[in-house]
N, C-alpha and C positions, 0 to 999 in steps of 0.2 A: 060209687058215689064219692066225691070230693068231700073229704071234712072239713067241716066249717065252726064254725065261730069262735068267743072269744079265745085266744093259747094256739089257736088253730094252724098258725104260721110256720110252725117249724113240722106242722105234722103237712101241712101241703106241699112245701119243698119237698120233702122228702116224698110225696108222693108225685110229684113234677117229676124230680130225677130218675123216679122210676120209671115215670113214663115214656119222660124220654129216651129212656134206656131202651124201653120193650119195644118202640116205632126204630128204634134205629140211628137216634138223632147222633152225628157225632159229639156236639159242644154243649151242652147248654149255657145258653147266652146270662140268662138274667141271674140271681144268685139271692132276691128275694121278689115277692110279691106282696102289694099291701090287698087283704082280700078282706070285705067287708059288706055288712047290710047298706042300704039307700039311707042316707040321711046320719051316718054315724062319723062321720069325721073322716074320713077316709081322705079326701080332698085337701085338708089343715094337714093331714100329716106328712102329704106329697109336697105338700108345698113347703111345708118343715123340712124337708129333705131335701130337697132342691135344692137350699140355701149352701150346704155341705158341697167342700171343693171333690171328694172325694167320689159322691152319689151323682148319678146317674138316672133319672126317672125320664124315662120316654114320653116324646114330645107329644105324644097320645097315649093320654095315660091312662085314658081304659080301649085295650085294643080287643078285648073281649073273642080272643083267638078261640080258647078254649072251651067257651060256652054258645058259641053262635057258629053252624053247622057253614054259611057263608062263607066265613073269615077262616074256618077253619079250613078251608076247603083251597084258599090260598098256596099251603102249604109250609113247613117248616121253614126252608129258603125266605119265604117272605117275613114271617116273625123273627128270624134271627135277624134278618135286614134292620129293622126298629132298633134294634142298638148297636150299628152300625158306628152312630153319634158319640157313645161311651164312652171312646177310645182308650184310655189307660186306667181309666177310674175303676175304684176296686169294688164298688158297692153298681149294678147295675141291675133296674127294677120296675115293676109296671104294676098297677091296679086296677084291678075289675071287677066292681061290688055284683058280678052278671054272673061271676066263680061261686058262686054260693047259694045262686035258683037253679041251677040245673042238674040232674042227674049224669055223670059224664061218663061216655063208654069208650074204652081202648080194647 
């Protein structure tokens, strides 16, 4: 299971990068995620970030790769594409309040 809520942010990268380790991924693209409940602000802070010449938040900003068997099903190829847009920026990132109902299996 994904850990979740408040502080929870640097324990989920960290468990991102392992994931992506353990499937194979060569890069991991994004370098934060904002992950939160429905109704908590999650939205205000994307959009706070936005504003930064530096950040980088995906033009769909809940791409809900990780929690919807669908989208996951995509493939990595396709999530890494979504920040294709980034291009030099050093902060690169996406939200999905959907990383914190699911049980996730790798």
């Amino acid at each position: 299971m994904i850990p979740h809520g408040v502080g929870a942010l640097r324990l989920n990268l960290s468990w991102f990068r392992k994931q992506c380790k353990q499937v194979g991924v060569r890069r991991m693209k994004p370098n934060y995620m904002i992950i939160g409940a429905a109704k908590c602000a999650t939205t205000t802070i994307c959009n706070h970030l936005r504003q930064h010449p530096d950040v980088c938040l995906i033009a769909c900003k809940e791409p809900h790769f990780f929690s919807r068997d669908e989208v996951y099903a995509r493939g990595f190829d396709w999530y890494e594409s979504l920040y294709d847009e980034a291009g030099d920026k050093k902060m690169r990132g996406e939200g999905s309040n959907t990383y914190t109902m699911k049980n996730l299996k790798f």
